[in-house]
C-alpha positions as CSV (number, residue, x, y, z in Angstrom):
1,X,77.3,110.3,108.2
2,X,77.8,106.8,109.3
3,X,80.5,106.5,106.8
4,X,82.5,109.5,107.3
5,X,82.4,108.7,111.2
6,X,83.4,104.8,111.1
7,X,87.2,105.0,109.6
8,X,89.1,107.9,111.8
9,X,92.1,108.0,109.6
10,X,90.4,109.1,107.1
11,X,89.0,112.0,109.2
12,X,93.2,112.5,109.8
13,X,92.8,113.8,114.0
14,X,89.1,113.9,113.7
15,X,88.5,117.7,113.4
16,X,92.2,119.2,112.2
17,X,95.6,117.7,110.3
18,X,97.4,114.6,112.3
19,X,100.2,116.4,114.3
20,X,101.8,113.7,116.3
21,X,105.7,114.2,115.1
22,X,105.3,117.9,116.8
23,X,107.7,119.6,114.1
24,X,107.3,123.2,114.7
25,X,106.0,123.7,110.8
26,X,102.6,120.6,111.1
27,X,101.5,122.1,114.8
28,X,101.5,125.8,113.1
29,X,99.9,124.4,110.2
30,X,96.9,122.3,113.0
31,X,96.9,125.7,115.1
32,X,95.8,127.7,111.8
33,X,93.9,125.2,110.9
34,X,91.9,124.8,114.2
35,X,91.4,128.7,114.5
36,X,89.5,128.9,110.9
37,X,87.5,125.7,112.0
38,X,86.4,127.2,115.2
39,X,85.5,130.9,113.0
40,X,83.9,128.6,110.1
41,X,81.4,126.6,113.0
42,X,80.3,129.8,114.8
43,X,79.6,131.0,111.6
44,X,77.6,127.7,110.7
45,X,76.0,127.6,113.5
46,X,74.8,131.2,113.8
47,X,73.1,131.2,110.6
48,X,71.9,127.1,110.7
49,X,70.0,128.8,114.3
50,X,69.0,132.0,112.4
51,X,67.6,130.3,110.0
52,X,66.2,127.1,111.9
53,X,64.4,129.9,114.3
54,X,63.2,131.8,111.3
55,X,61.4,128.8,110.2
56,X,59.6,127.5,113.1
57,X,58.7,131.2,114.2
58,X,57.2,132.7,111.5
59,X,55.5,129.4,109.5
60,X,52.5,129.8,108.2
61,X,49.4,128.3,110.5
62,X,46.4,126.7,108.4
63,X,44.1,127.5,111.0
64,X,43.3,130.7,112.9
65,X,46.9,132.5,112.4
66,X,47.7,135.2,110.5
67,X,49.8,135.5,107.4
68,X,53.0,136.7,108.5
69,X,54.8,140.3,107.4
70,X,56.3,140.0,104.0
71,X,59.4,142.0,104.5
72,X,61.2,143.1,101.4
73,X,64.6,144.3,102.5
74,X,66.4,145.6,105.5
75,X,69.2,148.3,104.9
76,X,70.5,148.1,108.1
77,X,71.4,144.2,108.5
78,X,72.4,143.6,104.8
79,X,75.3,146.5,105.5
80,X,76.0,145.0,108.9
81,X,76.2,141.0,107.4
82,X,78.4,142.6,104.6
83,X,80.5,144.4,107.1
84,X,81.1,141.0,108.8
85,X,82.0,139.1,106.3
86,X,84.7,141.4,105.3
87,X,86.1,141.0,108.5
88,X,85.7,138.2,109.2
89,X,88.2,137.7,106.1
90,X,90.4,140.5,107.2
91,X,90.9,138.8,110.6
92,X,91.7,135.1,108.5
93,X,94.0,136.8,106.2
94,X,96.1,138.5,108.7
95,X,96.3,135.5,111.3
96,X,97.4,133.2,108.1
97,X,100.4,135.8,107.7
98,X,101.1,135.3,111.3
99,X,101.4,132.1,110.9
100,X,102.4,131.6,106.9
101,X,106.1,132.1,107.9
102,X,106.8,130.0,110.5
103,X,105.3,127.2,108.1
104,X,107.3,128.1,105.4
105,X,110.7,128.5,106.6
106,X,112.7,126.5,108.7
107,X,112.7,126.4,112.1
108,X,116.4,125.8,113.4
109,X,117.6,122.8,114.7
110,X,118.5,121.9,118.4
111,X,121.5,122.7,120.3
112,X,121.8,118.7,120.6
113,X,120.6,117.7,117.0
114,X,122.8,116.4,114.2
115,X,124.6,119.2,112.8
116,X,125.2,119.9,109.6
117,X,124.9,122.7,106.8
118,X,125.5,121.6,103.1
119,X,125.2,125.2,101.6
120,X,127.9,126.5,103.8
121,X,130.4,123.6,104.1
122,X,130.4,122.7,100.3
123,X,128.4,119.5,101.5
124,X,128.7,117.4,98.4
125,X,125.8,114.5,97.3
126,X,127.5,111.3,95.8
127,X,125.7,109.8,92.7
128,X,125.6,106.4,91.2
129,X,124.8,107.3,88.0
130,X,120.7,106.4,88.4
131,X,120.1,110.1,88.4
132,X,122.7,111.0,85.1
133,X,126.0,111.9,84.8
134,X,127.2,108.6,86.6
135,X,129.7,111.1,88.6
136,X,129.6,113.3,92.1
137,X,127.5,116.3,92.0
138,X,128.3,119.4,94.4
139,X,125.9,121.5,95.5
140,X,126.5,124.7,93.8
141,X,127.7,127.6,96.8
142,X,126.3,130.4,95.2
143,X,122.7,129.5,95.6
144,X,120.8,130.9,97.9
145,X,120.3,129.8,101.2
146,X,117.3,128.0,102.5
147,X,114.2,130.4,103.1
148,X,114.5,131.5,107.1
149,X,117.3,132.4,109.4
150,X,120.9,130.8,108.6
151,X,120.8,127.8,110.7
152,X,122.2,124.2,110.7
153,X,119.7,122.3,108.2
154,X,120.3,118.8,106.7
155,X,118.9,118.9,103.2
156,X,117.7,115.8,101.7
157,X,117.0,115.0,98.2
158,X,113.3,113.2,97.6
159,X,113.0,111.3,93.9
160,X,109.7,110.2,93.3
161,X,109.8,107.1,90.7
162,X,107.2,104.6,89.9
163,X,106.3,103.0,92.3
164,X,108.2,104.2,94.9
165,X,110.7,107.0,97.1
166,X,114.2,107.4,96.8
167,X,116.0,109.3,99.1
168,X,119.9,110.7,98.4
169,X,122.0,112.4,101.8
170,X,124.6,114.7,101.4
171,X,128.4,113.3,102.4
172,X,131.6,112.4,101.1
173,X,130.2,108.9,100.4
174,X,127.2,107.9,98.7
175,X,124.3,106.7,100.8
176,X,120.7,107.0,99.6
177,X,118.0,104.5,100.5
178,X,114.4,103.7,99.3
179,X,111.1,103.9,100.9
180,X,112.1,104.7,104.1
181,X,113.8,108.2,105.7
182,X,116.3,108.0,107.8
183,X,116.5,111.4,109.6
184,X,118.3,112.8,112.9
185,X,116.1,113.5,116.0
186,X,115.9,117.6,117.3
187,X,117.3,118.4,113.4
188,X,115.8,120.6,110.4
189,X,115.3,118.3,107.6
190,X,115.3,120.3,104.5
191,X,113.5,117.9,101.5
192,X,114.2,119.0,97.9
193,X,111.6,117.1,96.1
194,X,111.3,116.2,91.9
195,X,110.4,113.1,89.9
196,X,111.9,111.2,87.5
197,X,109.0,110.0,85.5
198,X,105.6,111.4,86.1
199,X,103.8,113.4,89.3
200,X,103.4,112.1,92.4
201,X,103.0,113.3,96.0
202,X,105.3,113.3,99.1
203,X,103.1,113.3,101.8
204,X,103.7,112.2,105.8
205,X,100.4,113.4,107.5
206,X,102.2,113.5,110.8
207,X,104.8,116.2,109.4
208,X,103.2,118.6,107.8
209,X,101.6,120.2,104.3
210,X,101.8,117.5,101.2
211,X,104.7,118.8,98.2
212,X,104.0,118.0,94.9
213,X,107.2,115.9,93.0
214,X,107.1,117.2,90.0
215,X,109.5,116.2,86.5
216,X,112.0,119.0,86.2
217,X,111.1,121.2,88.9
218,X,112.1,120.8,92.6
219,X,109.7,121.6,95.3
220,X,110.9,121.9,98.9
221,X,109.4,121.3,102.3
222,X,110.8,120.6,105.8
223,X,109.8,119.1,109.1
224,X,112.2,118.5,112.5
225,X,111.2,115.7,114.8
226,X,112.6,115.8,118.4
227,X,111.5,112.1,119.6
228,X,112.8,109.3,118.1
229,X,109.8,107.7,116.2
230,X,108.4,106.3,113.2
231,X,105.7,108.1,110.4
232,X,103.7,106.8,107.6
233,X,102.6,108.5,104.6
234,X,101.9,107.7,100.9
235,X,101.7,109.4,97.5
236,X,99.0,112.0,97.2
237,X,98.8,112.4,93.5
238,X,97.5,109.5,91.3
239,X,100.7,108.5,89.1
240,X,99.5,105.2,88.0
241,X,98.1,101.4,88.4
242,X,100.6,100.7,91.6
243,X,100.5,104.5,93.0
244,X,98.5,102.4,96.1
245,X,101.6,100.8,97.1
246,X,103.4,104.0,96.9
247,X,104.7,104.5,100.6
248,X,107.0,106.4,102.9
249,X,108.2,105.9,106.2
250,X,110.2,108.4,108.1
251,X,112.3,107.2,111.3
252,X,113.7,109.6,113.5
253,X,117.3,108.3,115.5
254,X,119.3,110.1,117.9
255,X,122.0,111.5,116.3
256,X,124.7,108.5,117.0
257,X,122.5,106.3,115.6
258,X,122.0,108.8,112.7
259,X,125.6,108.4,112.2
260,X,125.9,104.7,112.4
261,X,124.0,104.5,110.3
262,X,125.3,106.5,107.4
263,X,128.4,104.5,107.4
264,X,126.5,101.1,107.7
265,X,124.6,102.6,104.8
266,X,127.5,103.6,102.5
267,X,129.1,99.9,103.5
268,X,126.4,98.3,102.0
269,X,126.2,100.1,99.2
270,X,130.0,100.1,98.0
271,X,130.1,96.3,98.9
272,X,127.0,95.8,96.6
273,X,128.5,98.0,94.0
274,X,131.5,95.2,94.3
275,X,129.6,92.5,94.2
276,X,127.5,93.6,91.1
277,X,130.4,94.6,89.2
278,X,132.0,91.3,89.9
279,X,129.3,89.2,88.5
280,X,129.2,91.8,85.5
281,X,132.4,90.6,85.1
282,X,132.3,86.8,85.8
283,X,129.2,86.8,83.2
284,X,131.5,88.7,80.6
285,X,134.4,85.9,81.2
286,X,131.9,83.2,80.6
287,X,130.3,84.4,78.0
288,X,130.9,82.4,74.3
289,X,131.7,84.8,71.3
């Protein structure tokens, strides 16, 4: 007891899932969560007391008492405990439907969030050859939208590698980054999630449910932040000897600085690119046959 009470982030919010970001998908995910808990300690408790009362009424008294009734069955209650139960799961099952959508899909973004839809606009991701192919790769406009109503949504590829997160955005120029998210504040971030090695885990507490990354298959989740802010998470899956050092941050900006920060981001990178290719090159000259 002492041990499961003395570190609180391992108890996440102490009795449901960390909800601090308040995207519309991680508060309906602690909302559901909270109304099973409540259903699951009534329950508890109604037959801890049951059975607590049971005990201390009808012991057995060495001296003087009488040997309580042995009773063998009771038709009545067994149907009634049975009956219940069952509805008890009825009731669960249909409030998780209620709610199973709004978790799922994605909420849309706000009137004054970053705006941008890569299925509709032909929103292209630039490659640098890490991931194959060495070229750009459109998104394909025949797929299918993401699941929910047609709004603006800014999908994001995820790329889990050992040991860490790589994260492409979808422009004209390349920009990706590692470890840490950039992401627009009151926008739907979309996350298409795979690996290139073995399993791992993306998982920010503060944002909702944990998706598998998973070689050769994506997975997707989504979260919107409205307040500019800063959330941790790590890999949930064991993938190997360094999957401890295996982190994410995600770091909502206003939009502007969103912005900014793309074509900071795409600077660096193509003046990196330069600089790499010309020390390629100086090596190559200076190289003896």
């Amino acid at each position: 007891m002492l041990a499961l009470a003395a570190p609180p982030a391992a108890l996440a919010n102490w009795f449901s899932p960390e909800d601090d970001s308040g995207s519309p998908n991680a508060t309906k995910i602690k909302t559901l969560y909270l109304i099973t808990f409540i259903l699951g300690m009534i329950i508890f408790f109604a037959v801890e007391g049951l059975l607590i009362y049971s005990l201390v009424k009808f012991r057995h008294r060495r001296r003087g008492g009488t040997t309580p009734a042995q009773i063998r069955g009771n038709t009545p209650l067994e149907v009634g405990w049975t009956l219940g139960a069952a509805g008890l799961l009825v009731i669960l099952a249909v409030v998780t439907f209620i709610f199973l959508g709004g978790i799922k899909n994605p909420a849309a973004s706000n009137s004054n969030g970053f705006v941008a839809e890569g299925k509709q606009d032909g929103m292209k991701f630039a490659d640098d050859g890490s991931r194959g192919g060495g070229k750009l790769q459109f998104a394909a406009k025949d797929q299918a939208a993401p699941p929910g109503p047609a709004n603006k949504h800014l999908e994001i590829r995820v790329n889990g590698q050992q040991y860490l997160w790589r994260f492409d955005y979808p422009g004209s120029q390349q920009v990706f980054s590692y470890h840490d998210l950039i992401v627009p504040t009151g926008t739907t971030v979309v996350l298409d999630i795979t690996a290139s090695d073995v399993a791992h885990s993306w998982w920010i507490p503060d944002l909702g449910g944990k998706a598998d990354a998973i070689p050769g298959h994506t997975n997707h989740t989504w979260f919107r932040i409205d307040k500019p802010g800063s959330y941790w998470g790590n890999c949930a899956e064991f993938c190997g000897e360094n999957h401890a050092d295996m982190t994410a941050r995600v770091t909502a900006v206003t939009p502007d600085q969103y912005r900014a920060w793309l074509t900071k981001q795409a600077a660096d990178i193509k003046q990196s690119q330069a600089l790499l290719s010309l020390a390629r090159k100086t090596r190559g000259a200076g190289a003896t046959p």
